[in-house]
mmCIF file of the N, C-alpha and C atoms, coordinates in Angstrom:
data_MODEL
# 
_entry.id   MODEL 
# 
loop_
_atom_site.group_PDB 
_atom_site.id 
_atom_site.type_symbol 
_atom_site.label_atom_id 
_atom_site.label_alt_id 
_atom_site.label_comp_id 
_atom_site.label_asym_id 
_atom_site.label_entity_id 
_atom_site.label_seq_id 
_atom_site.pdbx_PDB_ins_code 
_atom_site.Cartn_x 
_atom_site.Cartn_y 
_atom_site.Cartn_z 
_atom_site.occupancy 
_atom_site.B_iso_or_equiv 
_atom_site.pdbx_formal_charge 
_atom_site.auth_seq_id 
_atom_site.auth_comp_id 
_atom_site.auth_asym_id 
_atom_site.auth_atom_id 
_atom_site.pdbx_PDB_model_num 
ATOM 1   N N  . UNK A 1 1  ? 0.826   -1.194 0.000   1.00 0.00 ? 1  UNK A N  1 
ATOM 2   C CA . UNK A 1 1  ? 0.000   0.000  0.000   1.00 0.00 ? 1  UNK A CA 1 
ATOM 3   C C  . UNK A 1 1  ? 0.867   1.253  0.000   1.00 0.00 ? 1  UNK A C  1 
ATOM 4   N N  . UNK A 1 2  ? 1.681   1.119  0.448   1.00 0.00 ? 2  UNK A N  1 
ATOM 5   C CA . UNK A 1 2  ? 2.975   2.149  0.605   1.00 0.00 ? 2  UNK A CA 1 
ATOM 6   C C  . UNK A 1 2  ? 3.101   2.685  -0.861  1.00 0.00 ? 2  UNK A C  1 
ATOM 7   N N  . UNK A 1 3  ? 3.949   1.668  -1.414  1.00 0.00 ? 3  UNK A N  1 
ATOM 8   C CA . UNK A 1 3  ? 4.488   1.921  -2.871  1.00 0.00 ? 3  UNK A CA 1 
ATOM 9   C C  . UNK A 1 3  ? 2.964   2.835  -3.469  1.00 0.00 ? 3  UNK A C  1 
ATOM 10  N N  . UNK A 1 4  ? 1.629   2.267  -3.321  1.00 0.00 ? 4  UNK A N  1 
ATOM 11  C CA . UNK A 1 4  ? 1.037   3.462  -3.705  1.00 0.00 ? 4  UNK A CA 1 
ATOM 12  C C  . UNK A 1 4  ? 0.471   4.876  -3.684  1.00 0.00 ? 4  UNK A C  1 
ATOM 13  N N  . UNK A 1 5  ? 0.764   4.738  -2.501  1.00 0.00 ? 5  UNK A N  1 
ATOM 14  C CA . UNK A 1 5  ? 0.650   6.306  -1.808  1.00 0.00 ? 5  UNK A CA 1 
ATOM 15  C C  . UNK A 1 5  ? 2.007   6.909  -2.704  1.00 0.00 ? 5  UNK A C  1 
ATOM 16  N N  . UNK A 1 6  ? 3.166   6.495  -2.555  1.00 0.00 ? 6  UNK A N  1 
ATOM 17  C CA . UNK A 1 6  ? 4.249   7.083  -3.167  1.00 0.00 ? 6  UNK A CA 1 
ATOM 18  C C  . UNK A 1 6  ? 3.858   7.640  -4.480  1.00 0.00 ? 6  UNK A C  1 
ATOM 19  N N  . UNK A 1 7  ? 3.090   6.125  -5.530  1.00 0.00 ? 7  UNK A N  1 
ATOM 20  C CA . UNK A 1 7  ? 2.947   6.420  -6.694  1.00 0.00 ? 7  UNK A CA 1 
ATOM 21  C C  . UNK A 1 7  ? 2.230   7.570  -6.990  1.00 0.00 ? 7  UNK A C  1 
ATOM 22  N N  . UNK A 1 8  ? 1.198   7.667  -6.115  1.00 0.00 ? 8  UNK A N  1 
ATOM 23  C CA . UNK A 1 8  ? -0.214  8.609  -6.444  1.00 0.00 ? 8  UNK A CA 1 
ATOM 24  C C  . UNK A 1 8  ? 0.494   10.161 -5.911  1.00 0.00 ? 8  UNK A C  1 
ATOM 25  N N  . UNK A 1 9  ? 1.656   10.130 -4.636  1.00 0.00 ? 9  UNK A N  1 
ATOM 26  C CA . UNK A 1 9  ? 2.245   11.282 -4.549  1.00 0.00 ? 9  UNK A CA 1 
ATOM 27  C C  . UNK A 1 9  ? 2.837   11.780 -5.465  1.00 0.00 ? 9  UNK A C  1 
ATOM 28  N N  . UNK A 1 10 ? 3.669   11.057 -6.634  1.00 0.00 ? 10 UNK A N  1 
ATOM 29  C CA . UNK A 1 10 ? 4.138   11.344 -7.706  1.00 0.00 ? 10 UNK A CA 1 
ATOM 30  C C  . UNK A 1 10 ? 3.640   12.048 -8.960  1.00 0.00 ? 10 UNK A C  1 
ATOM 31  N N  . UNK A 1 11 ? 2.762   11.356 -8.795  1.00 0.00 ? 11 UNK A N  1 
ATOM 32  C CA . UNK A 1 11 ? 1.470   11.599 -10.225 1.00 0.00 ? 11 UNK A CA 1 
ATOM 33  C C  . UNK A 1 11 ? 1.337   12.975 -9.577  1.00 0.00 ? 11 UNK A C  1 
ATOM 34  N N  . UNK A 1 12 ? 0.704   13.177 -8.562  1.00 0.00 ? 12 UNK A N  1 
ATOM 35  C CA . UNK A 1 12 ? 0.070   14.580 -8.118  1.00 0.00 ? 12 UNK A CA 1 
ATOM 36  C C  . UNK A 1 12 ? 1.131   15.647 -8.241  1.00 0.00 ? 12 UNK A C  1 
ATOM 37  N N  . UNK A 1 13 ? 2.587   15.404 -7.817  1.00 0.00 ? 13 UNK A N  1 
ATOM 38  C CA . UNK A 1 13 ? 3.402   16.276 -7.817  1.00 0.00 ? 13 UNK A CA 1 
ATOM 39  C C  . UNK A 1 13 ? 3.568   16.935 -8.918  1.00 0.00 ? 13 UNK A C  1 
ATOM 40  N N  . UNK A 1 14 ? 3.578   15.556 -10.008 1.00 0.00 ? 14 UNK A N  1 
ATOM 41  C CA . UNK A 1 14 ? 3.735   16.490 -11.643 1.00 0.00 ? 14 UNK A CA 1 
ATOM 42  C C  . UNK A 1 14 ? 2.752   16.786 -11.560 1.00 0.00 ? 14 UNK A C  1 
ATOM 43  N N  . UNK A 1 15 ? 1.629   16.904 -11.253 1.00 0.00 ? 15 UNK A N  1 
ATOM 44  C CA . UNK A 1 15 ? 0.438   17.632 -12.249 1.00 0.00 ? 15 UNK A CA 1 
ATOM 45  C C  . UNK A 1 15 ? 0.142   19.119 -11.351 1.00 0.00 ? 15 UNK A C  1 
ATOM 46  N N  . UNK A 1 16 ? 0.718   18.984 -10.132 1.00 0.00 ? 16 UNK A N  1 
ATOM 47  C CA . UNK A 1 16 ? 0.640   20.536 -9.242  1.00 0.00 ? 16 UNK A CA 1 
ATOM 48  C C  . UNK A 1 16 ? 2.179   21.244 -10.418 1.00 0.00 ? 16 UNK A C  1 
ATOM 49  N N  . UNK A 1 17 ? 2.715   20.320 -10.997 1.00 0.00 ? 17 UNK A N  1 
ATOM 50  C CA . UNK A 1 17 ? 4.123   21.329 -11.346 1.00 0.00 ? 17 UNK A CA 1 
ATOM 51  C C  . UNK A 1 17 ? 3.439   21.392 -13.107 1.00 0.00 ? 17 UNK A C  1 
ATOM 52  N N  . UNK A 1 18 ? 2.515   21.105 -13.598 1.00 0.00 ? 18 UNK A N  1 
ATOM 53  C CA . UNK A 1 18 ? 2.118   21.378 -15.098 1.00 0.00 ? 18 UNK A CA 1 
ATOM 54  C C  . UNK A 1 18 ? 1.744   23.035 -15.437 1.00 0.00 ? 18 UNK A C  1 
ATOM 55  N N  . UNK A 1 19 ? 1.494   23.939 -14.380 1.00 0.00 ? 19 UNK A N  1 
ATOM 56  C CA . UNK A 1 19 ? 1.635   25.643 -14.395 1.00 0.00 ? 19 UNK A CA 1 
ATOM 57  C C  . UNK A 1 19 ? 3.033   25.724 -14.612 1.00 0.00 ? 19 UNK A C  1 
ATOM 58  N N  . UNK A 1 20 ? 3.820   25.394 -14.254 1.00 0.00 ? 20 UNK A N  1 
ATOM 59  C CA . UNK A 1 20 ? 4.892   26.109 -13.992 1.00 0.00 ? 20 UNK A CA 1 
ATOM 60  C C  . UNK A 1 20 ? 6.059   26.223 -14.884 1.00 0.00 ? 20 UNK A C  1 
ATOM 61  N N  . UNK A 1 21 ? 5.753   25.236 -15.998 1.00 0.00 ? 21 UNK A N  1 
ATOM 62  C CA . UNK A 1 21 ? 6.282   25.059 -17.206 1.00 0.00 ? 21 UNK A CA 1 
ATOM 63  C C  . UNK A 1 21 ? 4.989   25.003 -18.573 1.00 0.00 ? 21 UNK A C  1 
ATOM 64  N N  . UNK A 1 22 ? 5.735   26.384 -19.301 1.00 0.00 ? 22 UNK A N  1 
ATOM 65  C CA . UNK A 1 22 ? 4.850   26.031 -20.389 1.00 0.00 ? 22 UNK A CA 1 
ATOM 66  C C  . UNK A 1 22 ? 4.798   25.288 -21.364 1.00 0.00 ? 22 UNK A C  1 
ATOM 67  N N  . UNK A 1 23 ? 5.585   24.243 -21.657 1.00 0.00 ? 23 UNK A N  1 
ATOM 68  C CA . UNK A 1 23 ? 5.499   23.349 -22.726 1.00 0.00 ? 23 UNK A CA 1 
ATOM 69  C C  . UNK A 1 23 ? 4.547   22.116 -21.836 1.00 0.00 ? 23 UNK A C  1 
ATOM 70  N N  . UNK A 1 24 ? 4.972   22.140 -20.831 1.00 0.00 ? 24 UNK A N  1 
ATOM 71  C CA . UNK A 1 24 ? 3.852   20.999 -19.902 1.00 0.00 ? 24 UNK A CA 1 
ATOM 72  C C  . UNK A 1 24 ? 2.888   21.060 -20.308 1.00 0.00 ? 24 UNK A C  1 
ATOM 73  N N  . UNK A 1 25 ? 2.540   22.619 -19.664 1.00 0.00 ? 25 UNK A N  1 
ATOM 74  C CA . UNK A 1 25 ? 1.064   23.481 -19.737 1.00 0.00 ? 25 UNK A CA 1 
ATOM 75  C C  . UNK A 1 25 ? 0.219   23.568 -21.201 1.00 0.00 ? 25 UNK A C  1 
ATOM 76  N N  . UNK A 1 26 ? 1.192   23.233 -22.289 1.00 0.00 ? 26 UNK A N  1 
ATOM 77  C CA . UNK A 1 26 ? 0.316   23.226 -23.798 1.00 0.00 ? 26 UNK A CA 1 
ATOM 78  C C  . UNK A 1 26 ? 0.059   22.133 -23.848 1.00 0.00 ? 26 UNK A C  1 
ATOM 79  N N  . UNK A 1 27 ? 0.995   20.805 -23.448 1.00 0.00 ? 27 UNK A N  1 
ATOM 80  C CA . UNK A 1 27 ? 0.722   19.536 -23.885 1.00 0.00 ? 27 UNK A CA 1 
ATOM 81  C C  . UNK A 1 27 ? -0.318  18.973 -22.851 1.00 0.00 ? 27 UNK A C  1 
ATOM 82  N N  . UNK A 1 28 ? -0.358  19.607 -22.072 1.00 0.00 ? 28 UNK A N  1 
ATOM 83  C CA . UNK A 1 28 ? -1.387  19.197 -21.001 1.00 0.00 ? 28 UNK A CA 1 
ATOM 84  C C  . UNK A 1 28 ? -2.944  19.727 -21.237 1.00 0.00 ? 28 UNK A C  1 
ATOM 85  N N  . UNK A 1 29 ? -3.361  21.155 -21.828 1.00 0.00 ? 29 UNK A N  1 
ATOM 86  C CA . UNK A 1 29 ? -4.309  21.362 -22.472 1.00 0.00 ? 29 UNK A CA 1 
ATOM 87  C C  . UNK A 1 29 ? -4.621  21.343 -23.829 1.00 0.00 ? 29 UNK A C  1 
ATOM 88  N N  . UNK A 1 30 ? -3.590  20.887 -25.020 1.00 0.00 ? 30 UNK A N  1 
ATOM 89  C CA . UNK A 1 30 ? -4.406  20.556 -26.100 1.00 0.00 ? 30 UNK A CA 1 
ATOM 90  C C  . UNK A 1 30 ? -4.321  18.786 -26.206 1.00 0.00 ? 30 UNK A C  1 
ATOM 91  N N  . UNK A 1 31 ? -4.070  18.570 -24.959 1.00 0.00 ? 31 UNK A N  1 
ATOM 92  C CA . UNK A 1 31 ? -4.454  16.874 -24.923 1.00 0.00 ? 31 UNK A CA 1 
ATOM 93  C C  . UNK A 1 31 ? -5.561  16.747 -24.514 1.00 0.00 ? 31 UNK A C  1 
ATOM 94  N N  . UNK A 1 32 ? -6.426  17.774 -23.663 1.00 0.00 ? 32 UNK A N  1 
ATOM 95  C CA . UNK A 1 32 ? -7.282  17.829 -23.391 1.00 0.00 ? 32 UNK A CA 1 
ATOM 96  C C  . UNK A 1 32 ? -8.668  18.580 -24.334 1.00 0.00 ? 32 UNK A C  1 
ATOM 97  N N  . UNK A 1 33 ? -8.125  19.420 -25.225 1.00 0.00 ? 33 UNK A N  1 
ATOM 98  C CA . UNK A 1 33 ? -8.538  19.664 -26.655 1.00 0.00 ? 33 UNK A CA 1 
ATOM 99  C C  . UNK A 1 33 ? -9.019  18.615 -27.181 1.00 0.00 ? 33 UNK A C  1 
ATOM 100 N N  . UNK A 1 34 ? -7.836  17.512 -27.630 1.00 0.00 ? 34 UNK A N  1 
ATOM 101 C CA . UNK A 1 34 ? -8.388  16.609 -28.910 1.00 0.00 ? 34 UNK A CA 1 
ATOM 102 C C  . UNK A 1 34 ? -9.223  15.560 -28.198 1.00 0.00 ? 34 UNK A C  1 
ATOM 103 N N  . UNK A 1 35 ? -9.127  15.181 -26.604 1.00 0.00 ? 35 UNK A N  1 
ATOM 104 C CA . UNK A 1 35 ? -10.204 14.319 -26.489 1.00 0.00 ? 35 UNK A CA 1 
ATOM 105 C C  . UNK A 1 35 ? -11.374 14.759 -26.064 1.00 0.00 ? 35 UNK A C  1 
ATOM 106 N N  . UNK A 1 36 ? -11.000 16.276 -26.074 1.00 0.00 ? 36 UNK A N  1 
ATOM 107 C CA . UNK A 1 36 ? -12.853 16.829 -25.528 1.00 0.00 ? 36 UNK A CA 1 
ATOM 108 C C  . UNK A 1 36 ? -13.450 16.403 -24.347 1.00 0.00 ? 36 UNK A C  1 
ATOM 109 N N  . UNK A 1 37 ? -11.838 15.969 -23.405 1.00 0.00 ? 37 UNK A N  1 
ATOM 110 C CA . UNK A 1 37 ? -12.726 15.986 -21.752 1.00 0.00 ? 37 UNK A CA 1 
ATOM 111 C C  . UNK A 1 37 ? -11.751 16.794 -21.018 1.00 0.00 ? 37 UNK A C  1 
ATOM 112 N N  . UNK A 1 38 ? -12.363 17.961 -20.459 1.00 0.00 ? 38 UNK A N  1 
ATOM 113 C CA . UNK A 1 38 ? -11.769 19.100 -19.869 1.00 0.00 ? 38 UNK A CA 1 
ATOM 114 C C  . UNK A 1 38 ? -12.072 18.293 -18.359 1.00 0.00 ? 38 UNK A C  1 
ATOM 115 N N  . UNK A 1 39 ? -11.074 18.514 -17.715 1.00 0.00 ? 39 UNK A N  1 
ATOM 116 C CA . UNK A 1 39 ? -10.674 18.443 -16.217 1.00 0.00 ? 39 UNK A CA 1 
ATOM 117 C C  . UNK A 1 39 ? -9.588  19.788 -15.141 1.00 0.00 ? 39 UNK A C  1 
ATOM 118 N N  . UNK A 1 40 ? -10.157 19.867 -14.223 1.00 0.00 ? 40 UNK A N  1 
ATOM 119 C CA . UNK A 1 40 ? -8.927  20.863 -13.496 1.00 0.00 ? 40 UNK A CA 1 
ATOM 120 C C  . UNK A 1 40 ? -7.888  20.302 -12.815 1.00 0.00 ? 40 UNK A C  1 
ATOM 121 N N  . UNK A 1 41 ? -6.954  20.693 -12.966 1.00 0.00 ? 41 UNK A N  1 
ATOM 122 C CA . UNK A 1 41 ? -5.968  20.666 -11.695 1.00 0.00 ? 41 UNK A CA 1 
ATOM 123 C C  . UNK A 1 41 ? -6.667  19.733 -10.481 1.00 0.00 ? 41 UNK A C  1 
ATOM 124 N N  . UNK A 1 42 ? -7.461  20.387 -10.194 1.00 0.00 ? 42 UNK A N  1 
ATOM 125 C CA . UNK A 1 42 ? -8.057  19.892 -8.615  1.00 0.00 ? 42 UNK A CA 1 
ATOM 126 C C  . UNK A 1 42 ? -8.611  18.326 -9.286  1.00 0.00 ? 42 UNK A C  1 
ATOM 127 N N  . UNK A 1 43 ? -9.682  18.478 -10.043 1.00 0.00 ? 43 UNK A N  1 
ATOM 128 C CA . UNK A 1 43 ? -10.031 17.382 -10.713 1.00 0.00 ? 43 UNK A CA 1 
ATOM 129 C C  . UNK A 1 43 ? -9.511  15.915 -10.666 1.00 0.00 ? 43 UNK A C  1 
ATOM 130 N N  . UNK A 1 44 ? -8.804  15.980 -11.524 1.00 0.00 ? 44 UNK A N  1 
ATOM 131 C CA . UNK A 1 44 ? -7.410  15.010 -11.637 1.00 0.00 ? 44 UNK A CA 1 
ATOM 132 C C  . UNK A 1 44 ? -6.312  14.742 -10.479 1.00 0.00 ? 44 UNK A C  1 
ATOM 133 N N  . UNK A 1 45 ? -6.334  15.327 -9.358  1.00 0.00 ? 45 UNK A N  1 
ATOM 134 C CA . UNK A 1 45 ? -5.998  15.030 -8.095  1.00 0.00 ? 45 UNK A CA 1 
ATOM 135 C C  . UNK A 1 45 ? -7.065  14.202 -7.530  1.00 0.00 ? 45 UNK A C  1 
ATOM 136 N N  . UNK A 1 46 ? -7.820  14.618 -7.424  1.00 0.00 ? 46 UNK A N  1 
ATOM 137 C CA . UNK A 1 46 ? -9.092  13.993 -6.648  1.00 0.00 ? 46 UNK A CA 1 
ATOM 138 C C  . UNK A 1 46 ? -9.471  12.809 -7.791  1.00 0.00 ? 46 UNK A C  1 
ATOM 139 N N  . UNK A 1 47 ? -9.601  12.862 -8.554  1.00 0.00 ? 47 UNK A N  1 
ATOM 140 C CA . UNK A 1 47 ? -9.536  11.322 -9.842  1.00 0.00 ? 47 UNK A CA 1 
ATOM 141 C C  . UNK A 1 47 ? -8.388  10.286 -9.297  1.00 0.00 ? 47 UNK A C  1 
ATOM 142 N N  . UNK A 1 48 ? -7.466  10.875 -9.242  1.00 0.00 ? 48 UNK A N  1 
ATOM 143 C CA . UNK A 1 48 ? -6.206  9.797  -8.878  1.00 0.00 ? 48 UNK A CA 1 
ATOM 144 C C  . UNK A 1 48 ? -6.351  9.592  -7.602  1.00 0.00 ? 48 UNK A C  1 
ATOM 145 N N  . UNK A 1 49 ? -6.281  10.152 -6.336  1.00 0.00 ? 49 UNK A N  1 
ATOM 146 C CA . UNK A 1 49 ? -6.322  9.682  -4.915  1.00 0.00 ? 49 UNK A CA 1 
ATOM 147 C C  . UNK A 1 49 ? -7.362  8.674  -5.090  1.00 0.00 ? 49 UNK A C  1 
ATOM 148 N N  . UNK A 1 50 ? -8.178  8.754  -5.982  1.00 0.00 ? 50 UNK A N  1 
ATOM 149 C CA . UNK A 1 50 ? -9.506  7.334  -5.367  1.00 0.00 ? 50 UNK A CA 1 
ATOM 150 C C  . UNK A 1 50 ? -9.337  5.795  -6.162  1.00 0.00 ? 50 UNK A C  1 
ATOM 151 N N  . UNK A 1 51 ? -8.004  5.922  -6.794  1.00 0.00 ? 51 UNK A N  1 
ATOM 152 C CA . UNK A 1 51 ? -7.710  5.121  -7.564  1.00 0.00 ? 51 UNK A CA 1 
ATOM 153 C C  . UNK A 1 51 ? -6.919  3.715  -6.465  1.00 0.00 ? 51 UNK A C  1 
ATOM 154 N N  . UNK A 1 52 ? -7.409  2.615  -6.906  1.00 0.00 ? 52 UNK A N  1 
ATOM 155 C CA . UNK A 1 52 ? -7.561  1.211  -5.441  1.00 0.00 ? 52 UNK A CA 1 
ATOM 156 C C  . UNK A 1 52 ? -6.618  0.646  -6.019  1.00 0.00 ? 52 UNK A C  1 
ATOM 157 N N  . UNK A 1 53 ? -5.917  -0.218 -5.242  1.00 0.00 ? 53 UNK A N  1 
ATOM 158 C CA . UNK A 1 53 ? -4.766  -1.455 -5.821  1.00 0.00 ? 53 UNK A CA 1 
ATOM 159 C C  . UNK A 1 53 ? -5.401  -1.964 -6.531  1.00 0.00 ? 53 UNK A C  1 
ATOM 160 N N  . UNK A 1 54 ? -6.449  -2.347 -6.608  1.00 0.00 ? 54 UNK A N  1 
ATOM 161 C CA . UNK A 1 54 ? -7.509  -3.270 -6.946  1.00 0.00 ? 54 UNK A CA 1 
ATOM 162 C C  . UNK A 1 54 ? -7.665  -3.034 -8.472  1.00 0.00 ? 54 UNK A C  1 
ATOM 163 N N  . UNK A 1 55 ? -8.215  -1.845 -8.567  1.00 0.00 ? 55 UNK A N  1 
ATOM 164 C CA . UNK A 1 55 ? -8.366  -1.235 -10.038 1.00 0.00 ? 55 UNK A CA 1 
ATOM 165 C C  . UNK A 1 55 ? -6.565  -1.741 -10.952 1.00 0.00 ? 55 UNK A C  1 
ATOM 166 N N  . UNK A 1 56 ? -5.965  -1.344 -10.548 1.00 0.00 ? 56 UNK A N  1 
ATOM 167 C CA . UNK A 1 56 ? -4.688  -1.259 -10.942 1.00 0.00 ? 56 UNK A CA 1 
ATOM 168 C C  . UNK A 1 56 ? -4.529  -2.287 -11.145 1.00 0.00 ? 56 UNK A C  1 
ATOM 169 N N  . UNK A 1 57 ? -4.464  -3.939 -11.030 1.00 0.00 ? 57 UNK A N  1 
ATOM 170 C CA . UNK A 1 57 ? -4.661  -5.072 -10.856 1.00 0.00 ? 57 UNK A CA 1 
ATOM 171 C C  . UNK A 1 57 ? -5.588  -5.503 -11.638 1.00 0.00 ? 57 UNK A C  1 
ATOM 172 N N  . UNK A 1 58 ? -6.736  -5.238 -11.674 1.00 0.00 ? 58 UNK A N  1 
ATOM 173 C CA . UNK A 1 58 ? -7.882  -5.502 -12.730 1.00 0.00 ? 58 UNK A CA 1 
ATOM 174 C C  . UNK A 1 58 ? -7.245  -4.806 -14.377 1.00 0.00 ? 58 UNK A C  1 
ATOM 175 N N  . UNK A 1 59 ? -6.631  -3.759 -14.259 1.00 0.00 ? 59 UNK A N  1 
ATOM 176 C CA . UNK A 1 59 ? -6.284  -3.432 -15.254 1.00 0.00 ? 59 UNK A CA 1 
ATOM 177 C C  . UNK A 1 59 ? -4.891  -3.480 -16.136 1.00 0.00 ? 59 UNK A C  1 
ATOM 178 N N  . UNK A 1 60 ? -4.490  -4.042 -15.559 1.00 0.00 ? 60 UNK A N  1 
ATOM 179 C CA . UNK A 1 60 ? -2.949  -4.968 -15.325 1.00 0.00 ? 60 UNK A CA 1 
ATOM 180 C C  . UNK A 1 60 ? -2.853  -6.108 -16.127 1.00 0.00 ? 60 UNK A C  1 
ATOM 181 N N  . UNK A 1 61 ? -4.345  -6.622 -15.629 1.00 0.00 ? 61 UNK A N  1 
ATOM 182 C CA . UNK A 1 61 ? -4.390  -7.881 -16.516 1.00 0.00 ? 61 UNK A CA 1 
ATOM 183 C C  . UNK A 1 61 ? -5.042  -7.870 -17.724 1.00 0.00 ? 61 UNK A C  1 
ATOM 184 N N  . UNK A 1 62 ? -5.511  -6.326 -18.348 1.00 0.00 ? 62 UNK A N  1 
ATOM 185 C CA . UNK A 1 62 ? -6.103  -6.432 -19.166 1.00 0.00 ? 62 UNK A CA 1 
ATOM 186 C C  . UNK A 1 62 ? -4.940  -5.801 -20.958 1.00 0.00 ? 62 UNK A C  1 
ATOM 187 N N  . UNK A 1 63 ? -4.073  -5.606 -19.891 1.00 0.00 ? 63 UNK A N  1 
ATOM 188 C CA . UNK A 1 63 ? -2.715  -4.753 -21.129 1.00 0.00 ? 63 UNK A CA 1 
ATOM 189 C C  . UNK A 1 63 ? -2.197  -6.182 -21.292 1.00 0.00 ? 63 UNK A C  1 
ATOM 190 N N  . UNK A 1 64 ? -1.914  -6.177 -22.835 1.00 0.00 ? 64 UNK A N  1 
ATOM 191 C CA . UNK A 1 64 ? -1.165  -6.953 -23.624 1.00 0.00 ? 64 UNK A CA 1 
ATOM 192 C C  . UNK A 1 64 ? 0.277   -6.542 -24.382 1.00 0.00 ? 64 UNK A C  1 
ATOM 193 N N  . UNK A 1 65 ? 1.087   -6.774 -24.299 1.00 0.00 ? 65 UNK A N  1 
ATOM 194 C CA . UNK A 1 65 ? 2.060   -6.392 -25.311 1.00 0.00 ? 65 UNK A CA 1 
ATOM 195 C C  . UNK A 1 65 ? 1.764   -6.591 -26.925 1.00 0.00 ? 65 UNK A C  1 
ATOM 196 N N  . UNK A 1 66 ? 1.858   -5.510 -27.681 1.00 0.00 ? 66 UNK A N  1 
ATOM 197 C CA . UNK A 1 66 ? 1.427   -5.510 -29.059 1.00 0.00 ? 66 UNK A CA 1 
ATOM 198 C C  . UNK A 1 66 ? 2.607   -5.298 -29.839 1.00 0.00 ? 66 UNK A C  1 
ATOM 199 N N  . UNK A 1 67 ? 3.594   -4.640 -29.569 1.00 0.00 ? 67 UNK A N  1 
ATOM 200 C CA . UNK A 1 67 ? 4.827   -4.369 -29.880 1.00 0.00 ? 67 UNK A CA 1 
ATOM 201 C C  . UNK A 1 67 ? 6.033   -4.567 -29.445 1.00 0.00 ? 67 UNK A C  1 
ATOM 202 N N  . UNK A 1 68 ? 7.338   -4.783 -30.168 1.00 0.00 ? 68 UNK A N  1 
ATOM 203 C CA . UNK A 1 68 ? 8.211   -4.608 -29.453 1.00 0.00 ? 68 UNK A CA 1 
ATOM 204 C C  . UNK A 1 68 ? 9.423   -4.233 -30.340 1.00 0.00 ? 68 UNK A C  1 
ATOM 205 N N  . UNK A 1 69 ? 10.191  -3.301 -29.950 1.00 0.00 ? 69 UNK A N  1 
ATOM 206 C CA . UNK A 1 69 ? 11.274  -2.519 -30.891 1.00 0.00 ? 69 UNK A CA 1 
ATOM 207 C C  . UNK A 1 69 ? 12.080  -2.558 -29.954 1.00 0.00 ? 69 UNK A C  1 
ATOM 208 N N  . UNK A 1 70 ? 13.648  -3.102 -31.068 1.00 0.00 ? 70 UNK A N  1 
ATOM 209 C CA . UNK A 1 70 ? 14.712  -2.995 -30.529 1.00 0.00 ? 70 UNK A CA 1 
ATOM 210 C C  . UNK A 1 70 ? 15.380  -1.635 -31.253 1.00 0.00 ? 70 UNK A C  1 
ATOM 211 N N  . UNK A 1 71 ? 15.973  -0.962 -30.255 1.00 0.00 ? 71 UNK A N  1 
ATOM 212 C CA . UNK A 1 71 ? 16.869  0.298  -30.796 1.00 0.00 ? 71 UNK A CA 1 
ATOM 213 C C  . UNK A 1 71 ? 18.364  -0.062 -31.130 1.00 0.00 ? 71 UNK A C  1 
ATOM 214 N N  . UNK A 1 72 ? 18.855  0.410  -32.488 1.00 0.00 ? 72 UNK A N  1 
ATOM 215 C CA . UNK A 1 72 ? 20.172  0.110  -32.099 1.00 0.00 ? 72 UNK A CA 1 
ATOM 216 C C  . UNK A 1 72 ? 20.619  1.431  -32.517 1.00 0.00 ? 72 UNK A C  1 
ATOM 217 N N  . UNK A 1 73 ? 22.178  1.733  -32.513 1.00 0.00 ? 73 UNK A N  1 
ATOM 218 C CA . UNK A 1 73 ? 22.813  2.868  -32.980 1.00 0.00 ? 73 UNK A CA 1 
ATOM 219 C C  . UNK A 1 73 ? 22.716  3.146  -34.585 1.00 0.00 ? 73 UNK A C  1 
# 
């Protein structure tokens, strides 16, 4: 449970620091442009704190690998 409090502290930290840089701040509202669901700051804090191990786990098992690329020089 730990590791997720950490995680969800993380998530929140960047998204309290998405003002404070403007290239954040564009990619953060015309991402919210092309899918046509506007959220605030506050919003999306309060979206993520209610987010359960559980969910995360249910949805864990639902990602597949579709790709895979090797990089070389």
């Amino acid at each position: 449970m730990k590791i997720l409090k950490m995680q969800k502290y993380g998530i929140i930290s960047t998204i309290k620091s998405i003002p404070d840089e403007q290239d954040t701040g564009i990619t953060y509202y015309l991402g919210q442009e092309l899918s046509e669901y506007k959220m605030t700051f506050e919003e999306y804090e309060e979206e993520i704190q209610k987010v359960t191990k559980e969910e995360i786990i249910d949805f864990a098992k639902k990602v597949h690998i579709d790709t895979i690329f090797f990089l070389k020089n």
